[in-house]
C-alpha positions, 0 to 999 in steps of 0.5 A: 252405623255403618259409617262409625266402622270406616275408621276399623276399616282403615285400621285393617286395610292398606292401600297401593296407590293408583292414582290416588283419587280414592285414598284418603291422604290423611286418614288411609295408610297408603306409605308404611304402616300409619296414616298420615295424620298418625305420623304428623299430628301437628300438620294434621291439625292445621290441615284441618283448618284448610279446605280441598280434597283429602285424597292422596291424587291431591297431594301436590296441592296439599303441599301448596296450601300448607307451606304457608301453615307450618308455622312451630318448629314441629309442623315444619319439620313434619312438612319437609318428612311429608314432602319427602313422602309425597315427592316419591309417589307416583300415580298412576291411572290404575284405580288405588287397591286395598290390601288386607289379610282379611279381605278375600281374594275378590275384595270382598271383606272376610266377615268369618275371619273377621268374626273368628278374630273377635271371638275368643273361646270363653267370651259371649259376643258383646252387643256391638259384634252381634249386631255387626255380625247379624248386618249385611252391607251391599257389596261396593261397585256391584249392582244390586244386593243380595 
């Protein structure tokens, strides 16, 4: 269950590239304010067809493997916009960061903010919030759970 809710995840959070080797190229928003697959669906479909890492520390070998496949007029021109994205990243060694205005300041997820967002002043929670908000997930990079 827990899986099912990385896309929401990804819709509330942006991410500061580091050295890319935990973003998704395709699915995080890590340059303006879409995901990659979002702003080139055409070359997202082809991708889909390759193999490799999807993470944004790829993305010079991303751009190797589908010179090839920009085959319609649409998919390359996406291919020369994502190029232009891609060329004027620069990584780093530093970790990727996620940056939301519903995460804490430790990157721990505001669950409360999260929660007051959802819920409005003449609305019972829906099935999917109670259970959401009755479960509790081990926090990521820390040993143990609470």
């Amino acid at each position: 269950m827990l899986r099912s809710l990385l896309p929401l995840y990804r819709a509330i959070t942006t991410v500061q590239l580091g050295n890319g080797c935990n973003t998704s190229f395709w699915h995080d928003v890590w340059n303006g304010e879409d995901s990659m697959a979002d702003r080139f669906p055409e070359l997202y479909i082809q991708s889909l067809q390759q193999s490799g890492s999807d993470s944004a520390a790829s993305s010079a070998a991303w751009a190797h493997r589908f010179t090839s496949c920009a085959t319609s007029l649409v998919a390359t021109e996406q291919l020369d916009e994502a190029m232009q994205i891609v060329n004027q990243q620069v990584l780093t060694t530093e970790q990727d960061r996620r940056k939301s205005l519903l995460l804490k300041p430790d990157g721990d997820l505001d669950t409360s903010a999260i929660y007051s967002a959802l819920k409005t002043a003449n609305a019972t929670p829906d099935a999917w919030t109670k259970f959401v908000w009755k479960k509790q997930a081990p926090k990521i990079g820390r040993q143990g759970t609470e």
